[in-house]
PyMOL commands that place a pseudoatom at each C-alpha (Angstrom):
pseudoatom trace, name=CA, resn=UNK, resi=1, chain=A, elem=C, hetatm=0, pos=[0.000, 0.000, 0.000]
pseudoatom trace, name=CA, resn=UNK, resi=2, chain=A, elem=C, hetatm=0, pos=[1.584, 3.382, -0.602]
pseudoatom trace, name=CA, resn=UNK, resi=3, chain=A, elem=C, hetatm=0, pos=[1.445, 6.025, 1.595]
pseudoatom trace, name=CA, resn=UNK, resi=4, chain=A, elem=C, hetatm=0, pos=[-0.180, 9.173, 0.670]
pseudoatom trace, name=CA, resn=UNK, resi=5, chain=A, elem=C, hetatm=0, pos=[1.066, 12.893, 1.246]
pseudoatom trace, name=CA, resn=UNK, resi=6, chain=A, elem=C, hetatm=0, pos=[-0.643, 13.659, 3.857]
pseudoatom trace, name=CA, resn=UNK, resi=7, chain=A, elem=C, hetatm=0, pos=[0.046, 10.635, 6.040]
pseudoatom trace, name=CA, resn=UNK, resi=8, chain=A, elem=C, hetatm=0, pos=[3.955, 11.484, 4.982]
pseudoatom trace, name=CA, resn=UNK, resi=9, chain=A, elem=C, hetatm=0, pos=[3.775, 14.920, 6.146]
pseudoatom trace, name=CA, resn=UNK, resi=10, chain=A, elem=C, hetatm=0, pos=[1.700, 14.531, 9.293]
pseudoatom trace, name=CA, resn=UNK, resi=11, chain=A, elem=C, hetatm=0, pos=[4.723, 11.677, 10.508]
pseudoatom trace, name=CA, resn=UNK, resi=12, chain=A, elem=C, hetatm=0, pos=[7.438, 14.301, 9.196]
pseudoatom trace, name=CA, resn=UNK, resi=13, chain=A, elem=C, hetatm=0, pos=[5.662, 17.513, 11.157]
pseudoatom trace, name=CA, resn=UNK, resi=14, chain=A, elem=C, hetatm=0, pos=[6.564, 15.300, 14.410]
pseudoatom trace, name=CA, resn=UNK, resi=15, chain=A, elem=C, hetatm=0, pos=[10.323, 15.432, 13.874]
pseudoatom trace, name=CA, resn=UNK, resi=16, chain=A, elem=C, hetatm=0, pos=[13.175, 18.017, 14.088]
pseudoatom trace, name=CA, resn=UNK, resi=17, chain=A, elem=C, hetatm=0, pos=[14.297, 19.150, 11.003]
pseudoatom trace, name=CA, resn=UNK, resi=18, chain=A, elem=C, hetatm=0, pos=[17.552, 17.203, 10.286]
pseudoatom trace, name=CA, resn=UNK, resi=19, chain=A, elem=C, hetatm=0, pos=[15.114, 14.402, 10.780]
pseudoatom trace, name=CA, resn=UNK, resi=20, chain=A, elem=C, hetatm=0, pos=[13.586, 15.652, 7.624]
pseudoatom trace, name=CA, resn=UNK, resi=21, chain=A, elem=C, hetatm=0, pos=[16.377, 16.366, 5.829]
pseudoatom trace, name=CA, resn=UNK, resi=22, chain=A, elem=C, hetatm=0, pos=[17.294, 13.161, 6.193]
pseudoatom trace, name=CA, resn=UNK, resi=23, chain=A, elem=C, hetatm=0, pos=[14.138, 11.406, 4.703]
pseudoatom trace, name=CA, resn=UNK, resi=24, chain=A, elem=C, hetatm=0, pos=[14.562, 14.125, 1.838]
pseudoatom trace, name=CA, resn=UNK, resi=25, chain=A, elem=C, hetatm=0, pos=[18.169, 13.131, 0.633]
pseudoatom trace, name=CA, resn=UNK, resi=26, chain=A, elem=C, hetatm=0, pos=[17.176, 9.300, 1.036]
pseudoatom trace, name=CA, resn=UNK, resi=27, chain=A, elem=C, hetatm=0, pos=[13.926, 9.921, -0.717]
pseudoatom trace, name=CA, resn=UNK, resi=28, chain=A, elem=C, hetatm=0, pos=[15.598, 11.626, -3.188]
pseudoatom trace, name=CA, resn=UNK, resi=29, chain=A, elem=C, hetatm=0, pos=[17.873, 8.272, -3.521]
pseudoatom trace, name=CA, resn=UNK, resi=30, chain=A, elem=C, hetatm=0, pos=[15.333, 6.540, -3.665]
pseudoatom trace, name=CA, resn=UNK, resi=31, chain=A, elem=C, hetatm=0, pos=[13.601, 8.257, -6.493]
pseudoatom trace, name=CA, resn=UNK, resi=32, chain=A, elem=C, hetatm=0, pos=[16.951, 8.347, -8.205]
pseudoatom trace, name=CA, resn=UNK, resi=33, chain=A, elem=C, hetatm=0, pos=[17.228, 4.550, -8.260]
pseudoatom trace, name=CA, resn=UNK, resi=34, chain=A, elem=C, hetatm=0, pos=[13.459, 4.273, -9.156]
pseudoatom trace, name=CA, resn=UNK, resi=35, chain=A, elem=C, hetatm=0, pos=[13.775, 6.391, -12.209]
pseudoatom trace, name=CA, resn=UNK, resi=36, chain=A, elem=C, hetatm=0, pos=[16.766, 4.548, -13.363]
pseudoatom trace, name=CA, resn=UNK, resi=37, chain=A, elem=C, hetatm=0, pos=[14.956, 1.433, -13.472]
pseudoatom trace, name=CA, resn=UNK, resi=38, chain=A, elem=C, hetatm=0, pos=[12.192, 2.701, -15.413]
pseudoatom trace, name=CA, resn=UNK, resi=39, chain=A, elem=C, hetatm=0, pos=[14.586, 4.070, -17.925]
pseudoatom trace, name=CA, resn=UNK, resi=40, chain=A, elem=C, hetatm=0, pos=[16.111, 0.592, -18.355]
pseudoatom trace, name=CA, resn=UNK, resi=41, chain=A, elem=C, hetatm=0, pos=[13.303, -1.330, -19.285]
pseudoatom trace, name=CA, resn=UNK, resi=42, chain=A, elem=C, hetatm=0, pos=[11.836, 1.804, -21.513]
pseudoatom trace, name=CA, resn=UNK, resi=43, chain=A, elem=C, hetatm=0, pos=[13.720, 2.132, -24.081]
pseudoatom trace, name=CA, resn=UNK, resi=44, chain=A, elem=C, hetatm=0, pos=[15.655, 4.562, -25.839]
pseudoatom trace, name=CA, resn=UNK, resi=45, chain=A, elem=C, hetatm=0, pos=[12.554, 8.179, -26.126]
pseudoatom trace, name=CA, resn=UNK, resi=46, chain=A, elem=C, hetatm=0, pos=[10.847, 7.233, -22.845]
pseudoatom trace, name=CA, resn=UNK, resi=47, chain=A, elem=C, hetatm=0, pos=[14.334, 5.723, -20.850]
pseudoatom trace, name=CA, resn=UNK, resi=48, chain=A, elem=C, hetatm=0, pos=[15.516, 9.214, -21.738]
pseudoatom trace, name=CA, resn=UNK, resi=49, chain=A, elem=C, hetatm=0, pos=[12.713, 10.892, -19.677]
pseudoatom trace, name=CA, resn=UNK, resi=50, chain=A, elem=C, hetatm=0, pos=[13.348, 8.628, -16.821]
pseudoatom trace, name=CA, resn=UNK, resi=51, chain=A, elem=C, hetatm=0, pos=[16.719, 9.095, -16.737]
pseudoatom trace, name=CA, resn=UNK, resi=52, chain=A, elem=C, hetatm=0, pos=[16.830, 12.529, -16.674]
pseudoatom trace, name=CA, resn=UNK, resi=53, chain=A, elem=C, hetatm=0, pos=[14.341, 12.386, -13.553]
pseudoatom trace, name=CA, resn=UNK, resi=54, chain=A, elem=C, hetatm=0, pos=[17.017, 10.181, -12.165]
pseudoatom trace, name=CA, resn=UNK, resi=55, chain=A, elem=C, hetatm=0, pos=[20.000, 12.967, -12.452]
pseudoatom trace, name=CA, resn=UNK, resi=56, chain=A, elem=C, hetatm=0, pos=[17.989, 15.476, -11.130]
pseudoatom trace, name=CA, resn=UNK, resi=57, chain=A, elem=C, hetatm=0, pos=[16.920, 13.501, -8.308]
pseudoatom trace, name=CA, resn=UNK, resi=58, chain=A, elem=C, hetatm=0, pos=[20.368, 12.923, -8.074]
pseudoatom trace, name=CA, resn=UNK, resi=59, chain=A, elem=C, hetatm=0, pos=[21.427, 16.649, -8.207]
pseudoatom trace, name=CA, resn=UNK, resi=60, chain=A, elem=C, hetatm=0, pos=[18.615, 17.425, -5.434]
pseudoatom trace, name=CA, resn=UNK, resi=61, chain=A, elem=C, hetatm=0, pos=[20.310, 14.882, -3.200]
pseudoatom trace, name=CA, resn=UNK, resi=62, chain=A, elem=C, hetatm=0, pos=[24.162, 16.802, -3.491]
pseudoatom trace, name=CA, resn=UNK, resi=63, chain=A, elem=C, hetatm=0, pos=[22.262, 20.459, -3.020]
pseudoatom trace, name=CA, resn=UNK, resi=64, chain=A, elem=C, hetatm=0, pos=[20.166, 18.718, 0.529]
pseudoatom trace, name=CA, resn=UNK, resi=65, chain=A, elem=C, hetatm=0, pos=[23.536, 16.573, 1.629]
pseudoatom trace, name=CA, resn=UNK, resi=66, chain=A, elem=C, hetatm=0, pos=[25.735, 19.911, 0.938]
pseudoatom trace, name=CA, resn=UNK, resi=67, chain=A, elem=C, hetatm=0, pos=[23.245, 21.725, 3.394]
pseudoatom trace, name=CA, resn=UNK, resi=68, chain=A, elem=C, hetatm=0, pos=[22.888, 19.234, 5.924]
pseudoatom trace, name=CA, resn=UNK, resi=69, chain=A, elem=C, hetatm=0, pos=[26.491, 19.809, 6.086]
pseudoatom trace, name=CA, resn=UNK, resi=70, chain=A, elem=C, hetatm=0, pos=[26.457, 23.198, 5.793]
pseudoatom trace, name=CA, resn=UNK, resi=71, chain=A, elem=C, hetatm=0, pos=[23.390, 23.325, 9.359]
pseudoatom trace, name=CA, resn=UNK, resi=72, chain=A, elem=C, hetatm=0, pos=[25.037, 20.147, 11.357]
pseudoatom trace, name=CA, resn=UNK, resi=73, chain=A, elem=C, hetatm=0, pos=[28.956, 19.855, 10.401]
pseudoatom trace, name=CA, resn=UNK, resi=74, chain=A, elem=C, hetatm=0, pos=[29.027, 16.506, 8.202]
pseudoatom trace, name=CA, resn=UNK, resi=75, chain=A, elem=C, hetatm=0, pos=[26.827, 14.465, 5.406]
pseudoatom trace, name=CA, resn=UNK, resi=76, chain=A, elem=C, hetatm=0, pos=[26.346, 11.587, 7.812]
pseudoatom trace, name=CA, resn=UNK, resi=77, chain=A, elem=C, hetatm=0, pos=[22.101, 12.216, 8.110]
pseudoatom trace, name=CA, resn=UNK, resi=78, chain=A, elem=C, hetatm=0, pos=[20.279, 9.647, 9.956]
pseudoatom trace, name=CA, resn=UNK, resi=79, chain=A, elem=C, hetatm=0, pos=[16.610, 8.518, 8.046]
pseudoatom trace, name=CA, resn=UNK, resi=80, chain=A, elem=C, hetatm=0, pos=[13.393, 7.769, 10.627]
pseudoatom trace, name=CA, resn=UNK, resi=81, chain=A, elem=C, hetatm=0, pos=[11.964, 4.876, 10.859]
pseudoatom trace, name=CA, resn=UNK, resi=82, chain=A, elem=C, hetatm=0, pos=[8.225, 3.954, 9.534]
pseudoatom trace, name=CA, resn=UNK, resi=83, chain=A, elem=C, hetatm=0, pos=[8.216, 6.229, 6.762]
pseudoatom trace, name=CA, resn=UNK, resi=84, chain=A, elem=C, hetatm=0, pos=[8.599, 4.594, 3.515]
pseudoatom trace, name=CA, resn=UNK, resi=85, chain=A, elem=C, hetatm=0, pos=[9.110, 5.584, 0.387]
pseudoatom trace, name=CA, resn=UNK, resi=86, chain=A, elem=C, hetatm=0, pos=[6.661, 5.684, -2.738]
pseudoatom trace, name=CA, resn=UNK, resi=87, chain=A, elem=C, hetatm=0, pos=[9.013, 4.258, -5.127]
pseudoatom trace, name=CA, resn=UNK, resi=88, chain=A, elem=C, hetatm=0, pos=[10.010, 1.454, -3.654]
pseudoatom trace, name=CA, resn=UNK, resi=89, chain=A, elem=C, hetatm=0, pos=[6.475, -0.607, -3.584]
pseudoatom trace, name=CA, resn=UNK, resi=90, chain=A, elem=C, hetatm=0, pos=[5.501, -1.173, -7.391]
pseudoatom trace, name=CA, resn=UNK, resi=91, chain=A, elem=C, hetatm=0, pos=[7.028, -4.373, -9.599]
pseudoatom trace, name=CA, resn=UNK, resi=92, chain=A, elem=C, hetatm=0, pos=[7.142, -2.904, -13.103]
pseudoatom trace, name=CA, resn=UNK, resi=93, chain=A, elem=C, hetatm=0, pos=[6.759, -5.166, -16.299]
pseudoatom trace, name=CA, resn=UNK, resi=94, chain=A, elem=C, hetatm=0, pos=[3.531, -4.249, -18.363]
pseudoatom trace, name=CA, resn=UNK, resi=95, chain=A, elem=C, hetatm=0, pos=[2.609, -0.644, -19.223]
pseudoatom trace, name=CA, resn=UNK, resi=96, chain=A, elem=C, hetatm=0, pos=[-0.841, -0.985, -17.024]
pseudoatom trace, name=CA, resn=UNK, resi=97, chain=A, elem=C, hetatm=0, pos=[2.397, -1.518, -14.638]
pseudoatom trace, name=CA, resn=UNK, resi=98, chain=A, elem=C, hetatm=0, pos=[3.997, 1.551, -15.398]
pseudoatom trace, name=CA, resn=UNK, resi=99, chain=A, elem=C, hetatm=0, pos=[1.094, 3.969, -15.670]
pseudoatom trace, name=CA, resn=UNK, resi=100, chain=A, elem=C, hetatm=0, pos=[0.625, 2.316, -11.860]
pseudoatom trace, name=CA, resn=UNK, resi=101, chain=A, elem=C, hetatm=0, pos=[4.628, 3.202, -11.072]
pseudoatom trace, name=CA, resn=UNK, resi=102, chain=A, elem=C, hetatm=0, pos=[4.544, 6.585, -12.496]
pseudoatom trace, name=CA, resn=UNK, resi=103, chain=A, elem=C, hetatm=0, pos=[1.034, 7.150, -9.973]
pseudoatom trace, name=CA, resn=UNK, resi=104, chain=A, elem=C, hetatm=0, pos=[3.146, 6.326, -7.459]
pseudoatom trace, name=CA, resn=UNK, resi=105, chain=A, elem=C, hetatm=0, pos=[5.998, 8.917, -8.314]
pseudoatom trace, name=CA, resn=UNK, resi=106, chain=A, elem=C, hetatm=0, pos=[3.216, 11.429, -8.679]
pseudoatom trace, name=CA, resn=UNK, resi=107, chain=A, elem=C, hetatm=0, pos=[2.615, 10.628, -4.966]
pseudoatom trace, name=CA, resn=UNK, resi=108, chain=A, elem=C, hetatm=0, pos=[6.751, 11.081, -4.447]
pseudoatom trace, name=CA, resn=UNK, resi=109, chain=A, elem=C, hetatm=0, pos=[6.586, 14.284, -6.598]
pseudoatom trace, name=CA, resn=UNK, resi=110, chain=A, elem=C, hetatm=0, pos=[3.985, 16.057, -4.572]
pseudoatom trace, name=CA, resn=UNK, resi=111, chain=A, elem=C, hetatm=0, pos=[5.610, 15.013, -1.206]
pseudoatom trace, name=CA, resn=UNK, resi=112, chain=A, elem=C, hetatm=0, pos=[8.781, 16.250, -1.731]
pseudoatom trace, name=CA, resn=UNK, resi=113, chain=A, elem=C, hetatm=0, pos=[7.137, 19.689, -3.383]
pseudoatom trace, name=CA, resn=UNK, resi=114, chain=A, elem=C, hetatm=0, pos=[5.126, 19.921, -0.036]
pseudoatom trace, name=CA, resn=UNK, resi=115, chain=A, elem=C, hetatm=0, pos=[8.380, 18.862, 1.999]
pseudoatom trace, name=CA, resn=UNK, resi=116, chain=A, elem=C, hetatm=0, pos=[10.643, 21.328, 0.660]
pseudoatom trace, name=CA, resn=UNK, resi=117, chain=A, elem=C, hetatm=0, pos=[7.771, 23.981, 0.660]
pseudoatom trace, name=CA, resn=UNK, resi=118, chain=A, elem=C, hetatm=0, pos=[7.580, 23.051, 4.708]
pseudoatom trace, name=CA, resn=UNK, resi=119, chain=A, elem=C, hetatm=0, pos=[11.104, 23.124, 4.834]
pseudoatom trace, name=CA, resn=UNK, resi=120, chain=A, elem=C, hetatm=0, pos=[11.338, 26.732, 3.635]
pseudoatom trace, name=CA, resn=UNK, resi=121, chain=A, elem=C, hetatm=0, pos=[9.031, 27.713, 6.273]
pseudoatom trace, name=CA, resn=UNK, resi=122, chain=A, elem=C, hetatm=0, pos=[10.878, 25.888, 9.695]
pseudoatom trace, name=CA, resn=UNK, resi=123, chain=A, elem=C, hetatm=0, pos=[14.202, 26.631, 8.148]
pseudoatom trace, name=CA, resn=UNK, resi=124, chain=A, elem=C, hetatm=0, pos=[13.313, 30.157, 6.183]
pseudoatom trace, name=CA, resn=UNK, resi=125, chain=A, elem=C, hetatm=0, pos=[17.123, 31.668, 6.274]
pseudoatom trace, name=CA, resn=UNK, resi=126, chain=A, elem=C, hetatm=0, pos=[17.066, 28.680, 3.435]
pseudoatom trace, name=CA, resn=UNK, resi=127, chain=A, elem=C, hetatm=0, pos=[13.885, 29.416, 2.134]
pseudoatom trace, name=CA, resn=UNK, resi=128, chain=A, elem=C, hetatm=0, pos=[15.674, 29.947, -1.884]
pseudoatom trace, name=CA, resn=UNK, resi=129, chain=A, elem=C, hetatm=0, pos=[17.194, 26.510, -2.047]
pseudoatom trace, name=CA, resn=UNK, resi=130, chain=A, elem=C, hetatm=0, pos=[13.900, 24.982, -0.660]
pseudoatom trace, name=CA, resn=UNK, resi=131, chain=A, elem=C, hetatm=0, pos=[11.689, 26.683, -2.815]
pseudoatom trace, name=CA, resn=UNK, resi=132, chain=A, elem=C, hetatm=0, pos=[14.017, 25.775, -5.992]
pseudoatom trace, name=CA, resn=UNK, resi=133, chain=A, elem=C, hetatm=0, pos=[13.638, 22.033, -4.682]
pseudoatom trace, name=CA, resn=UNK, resi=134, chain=A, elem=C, hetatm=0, pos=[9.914, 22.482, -4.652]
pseudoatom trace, name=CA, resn=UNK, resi=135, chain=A, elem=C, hetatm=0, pos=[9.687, 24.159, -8.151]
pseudoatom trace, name=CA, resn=UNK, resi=136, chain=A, elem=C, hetatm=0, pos=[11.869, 21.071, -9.409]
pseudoatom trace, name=CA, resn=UNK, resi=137, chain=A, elem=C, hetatm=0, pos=[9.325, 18.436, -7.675]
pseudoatom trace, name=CA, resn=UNK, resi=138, chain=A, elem=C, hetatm=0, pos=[6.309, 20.717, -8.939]
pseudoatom trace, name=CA, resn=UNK, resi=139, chain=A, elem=C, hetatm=0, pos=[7.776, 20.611, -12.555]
pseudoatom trace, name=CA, resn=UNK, resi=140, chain=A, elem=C, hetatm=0, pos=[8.670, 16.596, -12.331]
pseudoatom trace, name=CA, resn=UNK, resi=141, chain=A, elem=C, hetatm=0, pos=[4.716, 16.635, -11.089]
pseudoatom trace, name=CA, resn=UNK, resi=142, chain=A, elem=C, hetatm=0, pos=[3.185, 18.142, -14.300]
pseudoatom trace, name=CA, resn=UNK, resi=143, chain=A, elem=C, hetatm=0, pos=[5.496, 15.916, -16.570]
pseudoatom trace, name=CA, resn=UNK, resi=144, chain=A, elem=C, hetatm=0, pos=[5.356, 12.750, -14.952]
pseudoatom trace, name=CA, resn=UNK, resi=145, chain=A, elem=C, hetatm=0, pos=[1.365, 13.603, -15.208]
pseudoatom trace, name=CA, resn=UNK, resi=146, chain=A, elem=C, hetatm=0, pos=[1.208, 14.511, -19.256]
pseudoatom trace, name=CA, resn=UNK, resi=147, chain=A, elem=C, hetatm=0, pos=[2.600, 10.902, -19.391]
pseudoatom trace, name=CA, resn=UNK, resi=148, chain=A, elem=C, hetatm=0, pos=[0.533, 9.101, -17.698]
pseudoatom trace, name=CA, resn=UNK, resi=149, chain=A, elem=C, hetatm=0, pos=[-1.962, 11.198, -19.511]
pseudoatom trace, name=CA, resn=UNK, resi=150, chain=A, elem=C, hetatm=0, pos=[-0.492, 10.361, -22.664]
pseudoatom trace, name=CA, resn=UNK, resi=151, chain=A, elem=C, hetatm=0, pos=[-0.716, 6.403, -21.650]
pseudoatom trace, name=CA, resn=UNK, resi=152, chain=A, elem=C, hetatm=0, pos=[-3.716, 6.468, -20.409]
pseudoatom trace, name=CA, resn=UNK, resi=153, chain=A, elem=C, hetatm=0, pos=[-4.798, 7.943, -23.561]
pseudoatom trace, name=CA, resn=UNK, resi=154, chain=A, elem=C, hetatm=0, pos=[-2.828, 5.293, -25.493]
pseudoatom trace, name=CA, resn=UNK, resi=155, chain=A, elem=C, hetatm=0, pos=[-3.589, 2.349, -23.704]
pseudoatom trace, name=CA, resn=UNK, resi=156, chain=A, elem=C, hetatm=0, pos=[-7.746, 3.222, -23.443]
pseudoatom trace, name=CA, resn=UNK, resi=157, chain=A, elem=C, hetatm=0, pos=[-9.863, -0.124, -25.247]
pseudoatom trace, name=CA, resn=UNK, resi=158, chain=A, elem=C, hetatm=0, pos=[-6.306, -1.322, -26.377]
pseudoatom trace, name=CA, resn=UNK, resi=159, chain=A, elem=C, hetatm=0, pos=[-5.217, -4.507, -24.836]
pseudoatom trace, name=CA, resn=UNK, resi=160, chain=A, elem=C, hetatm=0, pos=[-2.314, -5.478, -26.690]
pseudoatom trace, name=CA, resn=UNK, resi=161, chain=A, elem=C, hetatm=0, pos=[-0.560, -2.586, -25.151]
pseudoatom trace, name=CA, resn=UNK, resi=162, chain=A, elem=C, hetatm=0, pos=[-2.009, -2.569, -21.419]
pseudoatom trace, name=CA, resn=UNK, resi=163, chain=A, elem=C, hetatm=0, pos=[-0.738, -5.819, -20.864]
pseudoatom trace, name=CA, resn=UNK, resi=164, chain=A, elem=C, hetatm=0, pos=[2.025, -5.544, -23.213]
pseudoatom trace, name=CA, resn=UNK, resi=165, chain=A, elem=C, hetatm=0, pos=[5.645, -5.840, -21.780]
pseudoatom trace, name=CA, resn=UNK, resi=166, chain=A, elem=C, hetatm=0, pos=[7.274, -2.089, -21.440]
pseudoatom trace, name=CA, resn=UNK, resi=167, chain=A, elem=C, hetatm=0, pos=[9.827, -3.062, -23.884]
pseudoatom trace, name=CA, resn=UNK, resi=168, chain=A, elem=C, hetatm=0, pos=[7.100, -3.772, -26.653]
pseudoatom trace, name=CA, resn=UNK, resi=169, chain=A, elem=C, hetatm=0, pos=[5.670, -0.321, -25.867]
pseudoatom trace, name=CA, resn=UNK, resi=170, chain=A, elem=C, hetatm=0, pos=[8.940, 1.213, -25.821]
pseudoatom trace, name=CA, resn=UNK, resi=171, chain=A, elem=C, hetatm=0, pos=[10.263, -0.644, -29.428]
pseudoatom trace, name=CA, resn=UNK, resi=172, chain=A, elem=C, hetatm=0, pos=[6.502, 1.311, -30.773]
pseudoatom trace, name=CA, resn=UNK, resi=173, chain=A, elem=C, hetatm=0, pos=[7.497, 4.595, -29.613]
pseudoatom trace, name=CA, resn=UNK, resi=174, chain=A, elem=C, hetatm=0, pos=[11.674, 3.457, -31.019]
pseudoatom trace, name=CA, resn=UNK, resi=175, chain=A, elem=C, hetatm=0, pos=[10.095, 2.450, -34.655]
pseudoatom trace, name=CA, resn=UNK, resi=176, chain=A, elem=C, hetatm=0, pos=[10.547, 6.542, -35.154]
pseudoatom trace, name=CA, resn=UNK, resi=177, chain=A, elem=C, hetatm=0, pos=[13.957, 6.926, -34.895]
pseudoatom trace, name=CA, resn=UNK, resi=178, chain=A, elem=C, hetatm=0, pos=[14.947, 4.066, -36.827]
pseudoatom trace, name=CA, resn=UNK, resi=179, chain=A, elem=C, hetatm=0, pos=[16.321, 4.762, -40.739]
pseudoatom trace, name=CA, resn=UNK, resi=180, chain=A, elem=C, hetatm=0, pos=[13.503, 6.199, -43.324]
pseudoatom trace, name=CA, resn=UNK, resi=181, chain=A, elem=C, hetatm=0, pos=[13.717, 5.494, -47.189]
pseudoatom trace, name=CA, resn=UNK, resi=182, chain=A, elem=C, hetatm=0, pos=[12.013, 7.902, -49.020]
pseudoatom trace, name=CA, resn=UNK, resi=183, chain=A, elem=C, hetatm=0, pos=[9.208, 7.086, -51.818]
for i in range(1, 183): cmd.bond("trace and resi %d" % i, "trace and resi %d" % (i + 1))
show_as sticks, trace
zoom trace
């Protein structure tokens, strides 16, 4: 079962904020390694989306470790206990099974926009770096969304692709790029 935003934040509000900024850089992690195996079993067009989620997530994590040194002397940042992350909870092999994943990084997305927005406000002498962070998440929101829109679209009354393998759907999208002849 994944855990929704508000659940996250409620558990979060409890704890002092290197607490948080601990969750955030493993979250972040997290994301980073959840991204990257999307983009290996997309293909070439849709891997490339993924994996640029996956360096930015990865960027975000050296801007939130370089401040948690900056506020408590060292990058060693413990991560509480009994809240999970999104990511980690979906098996991904059909595209019904990656519209479901890239829900579930929706969920992500809009927690860590809300985190770093409630971040800004406890820790507000930091309140650019924060709000940059939450732009980011708010951006990775509304594309992460057009694709599932775009899938959902795609997939709707079409069986052969919701239950198709990603790598069928991906090899579709990859017919594109290949060589053209011309008539």
């Amino acid at each position: 079962m994944v855990m929704q935003v508000e659940d996250v934040l409620d558990k979060l509000a409890q704890l002092s904020p290197k607490e948080i900024l601990g969750y955030a850089i493993a979250s972040e992690e997290d994301a980073k390694q959840f991204y990257e195996t999307l983009a290996a079993k997309s293909g070439e067009v849709l891997g490339d989306f993924f994996r640029d989620l996956a360096k930015a997530e990865a960027s975000h994590r050296k801007i939130l470790l370089k401040l948690h040194e900056d506020l408590f002397g060292d990058t060693s940042y413990a991560v509480p206990e009994g809240i999970p992350f999104a990511e980690t909870s979906v098996k991904v092999d059909t595209v019904v099974n990656l519209i479901e994943a890239m829900r579930v990084a929706l969920v992500n997305e809009k927690t860590a926009e809300r985190i770093y927005s409630h971040l800004s406000e406890i820790l507000p002498e930091h309140r650019g770096i924060f709000g940059f962070l939450a732009a980011q998440e708010k951006a990775h929101y509304a594309a992460i969304r057009s694709h599932v829109e775009y899938l959902e679209d795609v997939t709707n009354g079409q069986p052969e692709y919701v239950n198709a393998p990603i790598e069928f759907f991906g090899a579709q999208l990859e017919l594109y790029l290949g060589p053209r002849t011309r008539r």
